[in-house]
LOKOL-786478 format. One record per atom (N, C-alpha, C, O): residue in three letters; x, y, z. Coordinates in steps of 0.001 Angstrom, whole numbers, plus 500000, padded with zeros to 6 digits. Atoms other than C-alpha are relative to their C-alpha. Last residue first. Layout:
! LOKOL-786478
AlaXYZ/...
This chain:
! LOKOL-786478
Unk499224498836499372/Unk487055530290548944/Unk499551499909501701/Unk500010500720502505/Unk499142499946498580/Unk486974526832547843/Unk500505500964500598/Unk501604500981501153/Unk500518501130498821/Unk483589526516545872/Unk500967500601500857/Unk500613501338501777/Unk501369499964499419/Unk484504529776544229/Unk499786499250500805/Unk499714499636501972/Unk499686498519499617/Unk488391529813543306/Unk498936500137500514/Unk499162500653501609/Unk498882499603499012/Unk488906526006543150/Unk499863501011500420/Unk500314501132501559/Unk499771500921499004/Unk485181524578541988/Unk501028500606500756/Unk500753500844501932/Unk500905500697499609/Unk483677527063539594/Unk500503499211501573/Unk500032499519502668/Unk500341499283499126/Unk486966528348538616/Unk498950499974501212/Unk499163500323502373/Unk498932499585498659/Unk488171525214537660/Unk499286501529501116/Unk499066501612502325/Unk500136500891498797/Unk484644524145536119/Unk501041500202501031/Unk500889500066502244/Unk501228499636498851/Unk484733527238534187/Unk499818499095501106/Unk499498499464502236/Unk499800499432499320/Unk488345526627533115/Unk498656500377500838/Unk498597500703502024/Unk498832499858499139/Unk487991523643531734/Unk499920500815501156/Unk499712500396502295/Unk500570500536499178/Unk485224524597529262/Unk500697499644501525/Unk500224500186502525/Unk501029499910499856/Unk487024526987527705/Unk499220499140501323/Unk499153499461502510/Unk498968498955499295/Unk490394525193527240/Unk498450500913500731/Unk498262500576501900/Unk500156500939499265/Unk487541522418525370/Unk501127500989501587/Unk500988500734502784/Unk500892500228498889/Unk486158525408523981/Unk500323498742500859/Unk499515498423501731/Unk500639498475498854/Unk489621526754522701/Unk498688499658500871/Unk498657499990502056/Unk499170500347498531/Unk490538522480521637/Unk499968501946500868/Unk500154502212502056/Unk500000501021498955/Unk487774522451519378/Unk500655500076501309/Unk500222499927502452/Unk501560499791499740/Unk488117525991517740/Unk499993498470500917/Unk500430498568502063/Unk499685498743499223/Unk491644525118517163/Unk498770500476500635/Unk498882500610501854/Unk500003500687499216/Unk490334521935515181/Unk500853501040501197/Unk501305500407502151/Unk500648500510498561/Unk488465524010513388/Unk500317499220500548/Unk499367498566500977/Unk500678499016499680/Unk491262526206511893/Unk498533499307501403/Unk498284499508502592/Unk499220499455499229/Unk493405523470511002/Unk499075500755501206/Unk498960500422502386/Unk499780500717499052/Unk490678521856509215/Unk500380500451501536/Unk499787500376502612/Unk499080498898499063/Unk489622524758507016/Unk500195498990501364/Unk499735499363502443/Unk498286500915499649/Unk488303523290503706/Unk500623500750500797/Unk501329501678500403/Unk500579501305499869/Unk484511524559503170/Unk501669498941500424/Unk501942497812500833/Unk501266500387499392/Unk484616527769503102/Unk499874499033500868/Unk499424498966502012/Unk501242500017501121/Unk488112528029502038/Unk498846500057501346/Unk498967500041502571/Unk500712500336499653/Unk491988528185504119/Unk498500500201498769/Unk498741500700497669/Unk499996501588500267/Unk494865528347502838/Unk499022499677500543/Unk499140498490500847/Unk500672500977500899/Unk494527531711501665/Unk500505498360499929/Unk500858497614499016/Unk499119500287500816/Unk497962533508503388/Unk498891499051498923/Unk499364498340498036/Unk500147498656500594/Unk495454535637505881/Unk500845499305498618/Unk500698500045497645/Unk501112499407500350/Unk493968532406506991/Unk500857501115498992/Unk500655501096497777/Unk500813500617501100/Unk497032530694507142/Unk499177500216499108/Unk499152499917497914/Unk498848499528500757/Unk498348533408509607/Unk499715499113498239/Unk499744499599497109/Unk500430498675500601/Unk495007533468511452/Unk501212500104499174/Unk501187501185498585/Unk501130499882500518/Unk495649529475511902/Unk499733501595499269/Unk499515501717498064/Unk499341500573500438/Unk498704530153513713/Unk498955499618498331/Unk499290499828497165/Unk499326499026499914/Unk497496532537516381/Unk500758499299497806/Unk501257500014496937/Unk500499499064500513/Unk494833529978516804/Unk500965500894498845/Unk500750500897497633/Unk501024500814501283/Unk496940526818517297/Unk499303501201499659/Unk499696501428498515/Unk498955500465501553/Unk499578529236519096/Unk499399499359498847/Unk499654499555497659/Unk500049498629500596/Unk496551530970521410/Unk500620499399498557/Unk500195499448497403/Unk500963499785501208/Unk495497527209521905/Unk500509501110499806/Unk500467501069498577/Unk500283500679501086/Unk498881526075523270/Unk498728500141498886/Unk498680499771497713/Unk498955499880501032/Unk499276528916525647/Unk499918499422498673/Unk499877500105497650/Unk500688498773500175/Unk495530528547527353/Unk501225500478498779/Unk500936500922497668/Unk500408499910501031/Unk497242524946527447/Unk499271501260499456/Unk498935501174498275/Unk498963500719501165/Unk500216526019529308/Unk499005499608498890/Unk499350499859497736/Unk499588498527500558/Unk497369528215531428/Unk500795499680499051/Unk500721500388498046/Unk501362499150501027/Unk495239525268532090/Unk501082500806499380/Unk501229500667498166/Unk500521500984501508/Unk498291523156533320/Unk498859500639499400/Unk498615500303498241/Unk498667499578500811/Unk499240526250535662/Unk499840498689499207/Unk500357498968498126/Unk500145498788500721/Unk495456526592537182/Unk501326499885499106/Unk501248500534498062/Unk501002499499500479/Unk495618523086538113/Unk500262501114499226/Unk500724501002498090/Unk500294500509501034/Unk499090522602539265/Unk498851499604499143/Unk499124498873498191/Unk499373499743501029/Unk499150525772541106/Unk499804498676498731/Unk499353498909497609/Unk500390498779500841/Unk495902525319542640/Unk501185500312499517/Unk500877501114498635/Unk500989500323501018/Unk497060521331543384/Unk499290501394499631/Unk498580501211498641/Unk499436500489500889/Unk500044522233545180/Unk499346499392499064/Unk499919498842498124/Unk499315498874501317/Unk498951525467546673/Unk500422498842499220/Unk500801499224498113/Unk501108498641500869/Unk495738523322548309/Unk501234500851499427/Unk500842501536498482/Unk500635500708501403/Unk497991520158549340/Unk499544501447499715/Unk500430502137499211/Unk500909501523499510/Unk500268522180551689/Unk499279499405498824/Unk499645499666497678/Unk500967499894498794/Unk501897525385551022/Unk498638499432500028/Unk497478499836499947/Unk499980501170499120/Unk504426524025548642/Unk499564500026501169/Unk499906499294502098/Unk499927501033500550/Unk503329525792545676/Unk500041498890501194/Unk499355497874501298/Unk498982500017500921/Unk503287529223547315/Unk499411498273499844/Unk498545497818500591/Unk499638502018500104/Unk500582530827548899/Unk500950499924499182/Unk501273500821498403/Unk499197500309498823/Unk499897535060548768/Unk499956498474500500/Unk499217498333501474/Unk500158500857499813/Unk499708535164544905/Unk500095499481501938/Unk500787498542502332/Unk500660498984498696/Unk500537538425543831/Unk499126499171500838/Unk498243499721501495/Unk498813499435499165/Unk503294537085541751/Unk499448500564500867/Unk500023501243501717/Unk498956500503499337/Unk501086534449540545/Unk500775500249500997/Unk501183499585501951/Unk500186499932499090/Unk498174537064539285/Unk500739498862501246/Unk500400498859502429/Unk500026498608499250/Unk500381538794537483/Unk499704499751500806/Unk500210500230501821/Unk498549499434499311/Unk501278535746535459/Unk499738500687501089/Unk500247500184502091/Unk499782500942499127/Unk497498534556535218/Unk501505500173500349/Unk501864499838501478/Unk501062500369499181/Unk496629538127533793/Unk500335498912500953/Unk500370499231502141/Unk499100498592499287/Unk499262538047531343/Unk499314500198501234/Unk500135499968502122/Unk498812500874500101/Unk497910534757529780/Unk500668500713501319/Unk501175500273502350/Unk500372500479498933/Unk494366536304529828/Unk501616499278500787/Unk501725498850501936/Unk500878499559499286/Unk495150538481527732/Unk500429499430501368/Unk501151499785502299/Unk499311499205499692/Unk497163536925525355/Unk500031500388501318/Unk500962500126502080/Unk498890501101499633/Unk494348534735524850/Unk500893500409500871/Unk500830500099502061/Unk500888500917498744/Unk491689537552524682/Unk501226498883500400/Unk501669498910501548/Unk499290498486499440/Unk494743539227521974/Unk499125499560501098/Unk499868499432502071/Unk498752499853499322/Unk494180535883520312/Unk500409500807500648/Unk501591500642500950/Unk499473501030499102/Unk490912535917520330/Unk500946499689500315/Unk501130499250501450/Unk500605500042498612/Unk490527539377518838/Unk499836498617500945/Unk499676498821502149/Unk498984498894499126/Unk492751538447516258/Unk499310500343501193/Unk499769499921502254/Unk499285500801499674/Unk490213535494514920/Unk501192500910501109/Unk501541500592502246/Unk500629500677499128/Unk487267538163515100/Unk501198498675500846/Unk501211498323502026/Unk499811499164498699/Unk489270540220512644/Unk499365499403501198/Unk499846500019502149/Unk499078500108499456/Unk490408537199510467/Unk500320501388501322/Unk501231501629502114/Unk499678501455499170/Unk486535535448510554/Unk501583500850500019/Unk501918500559501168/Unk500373500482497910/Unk485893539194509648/Unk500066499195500745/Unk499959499407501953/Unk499720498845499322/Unk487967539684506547/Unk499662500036501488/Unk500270500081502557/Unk498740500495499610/Unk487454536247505149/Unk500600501746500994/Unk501442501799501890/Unk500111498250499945/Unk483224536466504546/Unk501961499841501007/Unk502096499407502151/Unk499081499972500914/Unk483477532898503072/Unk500244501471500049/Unk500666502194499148/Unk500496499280501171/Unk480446531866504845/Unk500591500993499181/Unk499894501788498550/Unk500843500887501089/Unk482329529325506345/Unk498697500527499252/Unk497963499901498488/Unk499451500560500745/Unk484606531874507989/Unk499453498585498648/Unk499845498184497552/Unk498997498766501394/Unk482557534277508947/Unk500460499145499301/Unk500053499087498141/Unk500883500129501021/Unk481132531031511114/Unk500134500994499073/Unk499886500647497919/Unk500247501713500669/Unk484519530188512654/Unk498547500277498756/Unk498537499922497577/Unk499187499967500990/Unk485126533918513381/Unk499877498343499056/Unk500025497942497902/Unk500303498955500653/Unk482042534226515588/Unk500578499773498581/Unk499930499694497537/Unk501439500390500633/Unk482689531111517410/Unk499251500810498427/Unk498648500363497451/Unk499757500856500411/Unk485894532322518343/Unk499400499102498717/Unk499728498650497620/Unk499278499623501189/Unk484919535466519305/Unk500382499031499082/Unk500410499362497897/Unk500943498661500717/Unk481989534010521484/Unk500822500070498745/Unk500534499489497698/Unk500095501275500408/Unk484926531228523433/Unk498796500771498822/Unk499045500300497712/Unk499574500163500267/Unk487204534363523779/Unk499320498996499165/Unk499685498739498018/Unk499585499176500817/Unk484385536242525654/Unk500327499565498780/Unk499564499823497849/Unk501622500798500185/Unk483841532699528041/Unk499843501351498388/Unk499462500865497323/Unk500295501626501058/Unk487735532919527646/Unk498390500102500013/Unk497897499431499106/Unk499045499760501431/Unk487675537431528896/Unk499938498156499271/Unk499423498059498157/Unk500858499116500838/Unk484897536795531640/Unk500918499978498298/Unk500567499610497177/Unk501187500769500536/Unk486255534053533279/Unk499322500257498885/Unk498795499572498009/Unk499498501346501256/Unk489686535882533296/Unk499069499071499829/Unk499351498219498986/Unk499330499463500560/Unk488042538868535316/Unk500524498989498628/Unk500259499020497426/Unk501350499778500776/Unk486416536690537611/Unk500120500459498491/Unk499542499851497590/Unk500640501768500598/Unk489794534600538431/Unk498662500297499144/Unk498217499647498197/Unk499643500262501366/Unk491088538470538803/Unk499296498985499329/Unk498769499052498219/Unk499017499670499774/Unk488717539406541760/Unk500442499895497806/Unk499872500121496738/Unk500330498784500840/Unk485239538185542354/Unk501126500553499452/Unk500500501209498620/Unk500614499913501529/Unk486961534953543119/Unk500074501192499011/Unk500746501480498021/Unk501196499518500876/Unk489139536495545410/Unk499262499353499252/Unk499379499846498130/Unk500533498814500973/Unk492392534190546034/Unk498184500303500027/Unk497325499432499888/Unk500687500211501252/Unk492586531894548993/Unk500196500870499332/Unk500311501885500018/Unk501100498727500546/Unk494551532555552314/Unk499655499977498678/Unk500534500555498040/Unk499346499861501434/Unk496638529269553685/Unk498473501141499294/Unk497292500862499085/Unk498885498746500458/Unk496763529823557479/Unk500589499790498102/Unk501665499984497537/Unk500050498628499121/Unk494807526653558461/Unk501031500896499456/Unk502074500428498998/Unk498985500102498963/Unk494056524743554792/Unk500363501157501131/Unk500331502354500845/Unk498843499679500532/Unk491174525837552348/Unk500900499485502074/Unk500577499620503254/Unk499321499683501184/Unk489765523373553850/Unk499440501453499532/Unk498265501780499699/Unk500917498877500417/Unk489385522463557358/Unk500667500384498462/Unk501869500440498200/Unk501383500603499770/Unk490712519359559579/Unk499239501418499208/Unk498242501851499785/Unk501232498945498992/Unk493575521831560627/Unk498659499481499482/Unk497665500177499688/Unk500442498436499842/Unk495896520564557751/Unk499080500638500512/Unk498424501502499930/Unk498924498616501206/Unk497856517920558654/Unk499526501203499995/Unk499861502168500683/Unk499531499556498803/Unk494746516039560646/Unk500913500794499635/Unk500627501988499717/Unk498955500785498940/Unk493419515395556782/Unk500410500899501766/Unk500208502105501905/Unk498456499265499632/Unk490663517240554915/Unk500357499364501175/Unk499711499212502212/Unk499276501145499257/Unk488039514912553228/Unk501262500381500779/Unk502265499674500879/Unk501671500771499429/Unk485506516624551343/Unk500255499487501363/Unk499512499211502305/Unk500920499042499774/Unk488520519430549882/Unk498223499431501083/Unk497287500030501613/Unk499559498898499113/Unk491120517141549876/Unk499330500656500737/Unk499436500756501959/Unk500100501526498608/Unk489074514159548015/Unk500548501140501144/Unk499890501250502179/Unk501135500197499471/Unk487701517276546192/Unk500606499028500922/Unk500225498895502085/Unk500318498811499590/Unk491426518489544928/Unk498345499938501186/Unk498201500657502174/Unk498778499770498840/Unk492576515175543995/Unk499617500946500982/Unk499701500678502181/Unk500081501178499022/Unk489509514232541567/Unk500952500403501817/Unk500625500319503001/Unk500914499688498977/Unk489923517623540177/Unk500043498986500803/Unk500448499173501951/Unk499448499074499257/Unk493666516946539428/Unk498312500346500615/Unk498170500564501818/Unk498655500169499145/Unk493054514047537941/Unk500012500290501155/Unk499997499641502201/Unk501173500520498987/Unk489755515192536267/Unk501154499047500998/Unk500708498425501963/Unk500585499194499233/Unk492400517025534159/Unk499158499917500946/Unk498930500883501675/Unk499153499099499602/Unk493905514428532381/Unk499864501082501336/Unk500499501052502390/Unk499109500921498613/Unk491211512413531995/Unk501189501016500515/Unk501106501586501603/Unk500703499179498967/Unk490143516044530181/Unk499936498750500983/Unk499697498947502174/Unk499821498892498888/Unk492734515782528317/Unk499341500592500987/Unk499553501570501704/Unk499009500206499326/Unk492674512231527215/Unk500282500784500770/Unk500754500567501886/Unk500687501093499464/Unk489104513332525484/Unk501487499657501591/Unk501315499937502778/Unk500859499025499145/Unk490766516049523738/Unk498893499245501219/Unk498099499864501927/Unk499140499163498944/Unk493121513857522740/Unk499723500550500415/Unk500386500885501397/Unk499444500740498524/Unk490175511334521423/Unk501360500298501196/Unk501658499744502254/Unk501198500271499509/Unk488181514159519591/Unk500981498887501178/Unk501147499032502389/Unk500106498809499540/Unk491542515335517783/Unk498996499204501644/Unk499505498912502726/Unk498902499644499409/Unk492273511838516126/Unk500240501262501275/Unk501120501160502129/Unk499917500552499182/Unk488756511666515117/Unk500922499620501299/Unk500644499313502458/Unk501087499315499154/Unk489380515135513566/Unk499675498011501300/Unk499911498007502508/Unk499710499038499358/Unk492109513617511915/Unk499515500573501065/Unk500125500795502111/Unk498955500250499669/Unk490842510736510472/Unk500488500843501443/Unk500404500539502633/Unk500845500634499162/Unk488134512624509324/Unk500655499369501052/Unk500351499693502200/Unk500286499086498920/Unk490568514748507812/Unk498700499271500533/Unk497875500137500824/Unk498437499775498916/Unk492625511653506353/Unk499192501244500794/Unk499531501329501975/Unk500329500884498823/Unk489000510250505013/Unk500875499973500939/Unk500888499319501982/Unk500869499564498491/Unk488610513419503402/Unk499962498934500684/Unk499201498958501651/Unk501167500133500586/Unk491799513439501581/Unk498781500439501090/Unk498762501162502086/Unk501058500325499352/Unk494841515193503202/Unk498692499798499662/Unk497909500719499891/Unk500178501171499856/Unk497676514599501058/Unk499128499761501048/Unk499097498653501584/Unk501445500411499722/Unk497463517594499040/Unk499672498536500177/Unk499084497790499394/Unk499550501858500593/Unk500944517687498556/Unk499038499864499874/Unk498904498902499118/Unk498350499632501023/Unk501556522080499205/Unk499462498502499107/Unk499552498415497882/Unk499759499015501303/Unk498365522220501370/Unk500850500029498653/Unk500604500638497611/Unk501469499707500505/Unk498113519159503204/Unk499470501126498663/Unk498902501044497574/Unk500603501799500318/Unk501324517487503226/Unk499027500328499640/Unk498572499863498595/Unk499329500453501874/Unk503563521135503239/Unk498604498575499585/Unk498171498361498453/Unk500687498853501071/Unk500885522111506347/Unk500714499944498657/Unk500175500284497603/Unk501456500568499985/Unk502182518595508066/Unk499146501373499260/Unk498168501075498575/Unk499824501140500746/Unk506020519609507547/Unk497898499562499942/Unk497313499349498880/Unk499576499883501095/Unk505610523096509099/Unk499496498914499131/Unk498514499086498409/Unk501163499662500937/Unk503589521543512038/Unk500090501053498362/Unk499135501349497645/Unk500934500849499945/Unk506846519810512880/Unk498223500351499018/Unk497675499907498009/Unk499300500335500927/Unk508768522483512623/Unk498912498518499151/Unk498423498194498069/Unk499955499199501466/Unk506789524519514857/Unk500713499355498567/Unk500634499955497495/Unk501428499833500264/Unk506299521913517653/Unk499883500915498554/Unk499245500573497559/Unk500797501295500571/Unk509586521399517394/Unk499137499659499425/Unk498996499021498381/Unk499623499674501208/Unk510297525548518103/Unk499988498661499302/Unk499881498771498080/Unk500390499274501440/Unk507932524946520644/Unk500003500301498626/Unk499133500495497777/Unk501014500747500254/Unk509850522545522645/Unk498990500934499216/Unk498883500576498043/Unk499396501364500619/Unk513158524052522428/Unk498625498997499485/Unk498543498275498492/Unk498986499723501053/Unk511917527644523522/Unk500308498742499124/Unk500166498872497908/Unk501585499987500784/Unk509944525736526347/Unk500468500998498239/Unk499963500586497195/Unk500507501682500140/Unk513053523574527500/Unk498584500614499353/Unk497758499932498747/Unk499243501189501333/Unk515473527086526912/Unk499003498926499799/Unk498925498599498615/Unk500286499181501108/Unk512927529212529156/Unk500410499002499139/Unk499670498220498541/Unk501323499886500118/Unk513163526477532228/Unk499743500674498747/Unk499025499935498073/Unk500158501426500308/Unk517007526182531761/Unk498411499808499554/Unk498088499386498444/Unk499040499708501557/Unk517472530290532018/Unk499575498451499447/Unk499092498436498314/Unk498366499412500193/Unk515001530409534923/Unk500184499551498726/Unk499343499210497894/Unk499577499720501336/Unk511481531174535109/Unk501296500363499780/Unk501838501439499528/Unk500899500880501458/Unk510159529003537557/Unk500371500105499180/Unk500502499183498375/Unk500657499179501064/Unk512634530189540085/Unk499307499445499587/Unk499451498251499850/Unk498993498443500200/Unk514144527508542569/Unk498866500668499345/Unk497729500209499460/Unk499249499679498849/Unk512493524222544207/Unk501245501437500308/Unk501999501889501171/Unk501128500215498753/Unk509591523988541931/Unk500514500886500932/Unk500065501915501437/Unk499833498224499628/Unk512224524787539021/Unk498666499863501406/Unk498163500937501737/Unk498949499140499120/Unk513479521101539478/Unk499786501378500404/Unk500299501995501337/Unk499352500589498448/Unk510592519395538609/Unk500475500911500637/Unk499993501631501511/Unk501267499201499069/Unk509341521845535438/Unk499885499519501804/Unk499407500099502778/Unk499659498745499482/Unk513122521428534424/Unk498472500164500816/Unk498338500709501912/Unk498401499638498868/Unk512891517651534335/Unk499837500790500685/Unk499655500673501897/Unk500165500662498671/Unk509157518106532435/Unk501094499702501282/Unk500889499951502470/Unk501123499249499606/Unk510373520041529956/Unk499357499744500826/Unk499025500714501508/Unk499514499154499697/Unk513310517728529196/Unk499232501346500602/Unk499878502102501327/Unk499395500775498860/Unk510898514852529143/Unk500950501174500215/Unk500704501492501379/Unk501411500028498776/Unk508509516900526618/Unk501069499518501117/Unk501056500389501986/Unk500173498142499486/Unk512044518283524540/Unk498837499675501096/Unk498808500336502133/Unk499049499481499301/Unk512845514494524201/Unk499951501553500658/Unk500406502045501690/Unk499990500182498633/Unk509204513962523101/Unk501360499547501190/Unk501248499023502299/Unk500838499491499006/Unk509579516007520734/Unk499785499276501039/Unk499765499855502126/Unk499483498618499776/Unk512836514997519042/Unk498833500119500737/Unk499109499693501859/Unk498498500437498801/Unk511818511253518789/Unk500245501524500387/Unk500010501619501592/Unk500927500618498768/Unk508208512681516866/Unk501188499267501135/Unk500905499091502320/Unk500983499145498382/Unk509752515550515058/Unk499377498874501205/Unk499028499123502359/Unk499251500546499033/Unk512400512781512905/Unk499420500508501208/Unk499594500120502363/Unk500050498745499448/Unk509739511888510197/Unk501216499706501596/Unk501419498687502256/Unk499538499733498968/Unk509880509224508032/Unk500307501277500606/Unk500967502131500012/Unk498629500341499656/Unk507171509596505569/Unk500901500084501436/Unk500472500697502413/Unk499234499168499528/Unk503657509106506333/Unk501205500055499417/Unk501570498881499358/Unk498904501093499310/Unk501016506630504200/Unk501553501416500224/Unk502106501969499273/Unk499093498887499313/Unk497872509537504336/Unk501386498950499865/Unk501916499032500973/Unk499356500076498686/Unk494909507190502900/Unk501142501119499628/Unk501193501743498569/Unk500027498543499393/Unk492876507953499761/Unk500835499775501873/Unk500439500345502890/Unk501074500497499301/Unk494171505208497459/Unk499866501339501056/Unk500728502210501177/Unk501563499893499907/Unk495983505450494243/Unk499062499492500965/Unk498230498624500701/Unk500882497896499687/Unk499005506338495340/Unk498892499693499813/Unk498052500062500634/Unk501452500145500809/Unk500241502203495805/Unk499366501395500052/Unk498612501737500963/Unk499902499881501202/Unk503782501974496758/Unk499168500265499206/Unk499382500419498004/Unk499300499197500329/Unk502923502132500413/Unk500493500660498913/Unk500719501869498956/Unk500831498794500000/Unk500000500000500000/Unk500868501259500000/Unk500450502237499380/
């Protein structure tokens, strides 16, 4: 079948992004260990997301030559695809029910350790009403603009699916800057007891992917403006849209549960 073009499958060439990336994920993970116990954002930490990005970019180089350039994405490779999508987006929200799971057994079930009371004795919550509200408002916003630009876009109106698309990324952005700020003003630290070590690693796995959709967006509007996209042929595009409401969804239940339930 390899030798055989005439059939609508995808047969890959060798590729070297998939050994390389997940050397940059295990190196990215190392540093995200070690910086616990120092900085977050030191020189090693920058380099492992620098390194892993610019993969990620090379990578999705080679797969926009296949589709666009080779036209080797039939429709049973973007079905394919999209099924492909549907079950990582699926993984990610095992993923994520992890960390809720963890957080409620804590929260239902608080140990002699920490004063039999949750939020933990002497560990002071964030505001809801506050920033957390603030950044509810801007993705539930984000998840609107999104929406907006998706259907511009399949009615072939290309100007406003790419001003609607910019306004989600700059909501992205946004919000990005926002969860920095509100880190450093953060009175808990990571290793103040279970509750900073599951609201950082909560809220700071949302925010890496809050990162990862701006780039699938951000990335997409560049496509867009370069006509690789159509009415009717814009994969890329909605599977960015997938994984913003699944980033989306996410966060309402975080807020919902860590910053509200557990103030």
């Amino acid at each position: 079948m390899k030798f055989n073009h005439f059939h609508d499958c995808h047969m890959v060439t060798q590729s070297p992004w998939p050994f390389f990336l997940s050397v940059a994920i295990t190196n990215l993970i190392l540093n995200l260990f070690m910086s616990m116990h120092t900085n977050f954002l030191n020189i090693k930490m920058l380099f492992a997301l620098i390194n892993f990005f610019f993969i990620i970019f090379l990578w999705s180089r080679d797969i926009v030559r296949e589709s666009t350039g080779q036209g080797c994405h039939t429709l049973k490779v973007q079905k394919l695809i999209k099924f492909g999508m549907a079950l990582f987006i699926l993984s990610e929200v095992m993923f994520f029910f992890s960390f809720f799971w963890a957080f409620f057994d804590y929260a239902l079930n608080p140990s002699l350790e920490i004063g039999c009371m949750w939020p933990p004795k002497g560990v002071v919550p964030l505001n809801p009403m506050h920033v957390p509200l603030l950044n509810s408002l801007i993705l539930v916003s984000s998840g609107l603009t999104i929406t907006s630009a998706h259907m511009f876009l399949m009615n072939s109106n290309k100007s406003k699916a790419m001003m609607w698309t910019s306004l989600t990324v700059i909501l992205g952005i946004y919000f990005t800057i926002l969860q920095i700020l509100e880190y450093k003003t953060t009175p808990f630290s990571f290793t103040d007891s279970a509750y900073g070590s599951i609201f950082f690693l909560t809220t700071g796995f949302h925010g890496f992917h809050v990162i990862i959709g701006t780039i699938l967006i951000l990335v997409s509007l560049v496509r867009m403006y370069m006509n690789h996209f159509s009415s009717k042929r814009h994969l890329n595009f909605e599977m960015a849209c997938w994984y913003w409401h699944f980033v989306d969804f996410v966060w309402l239940f975080l807020y919902i549960s860590i910053y509200w339930w557990g103030y």
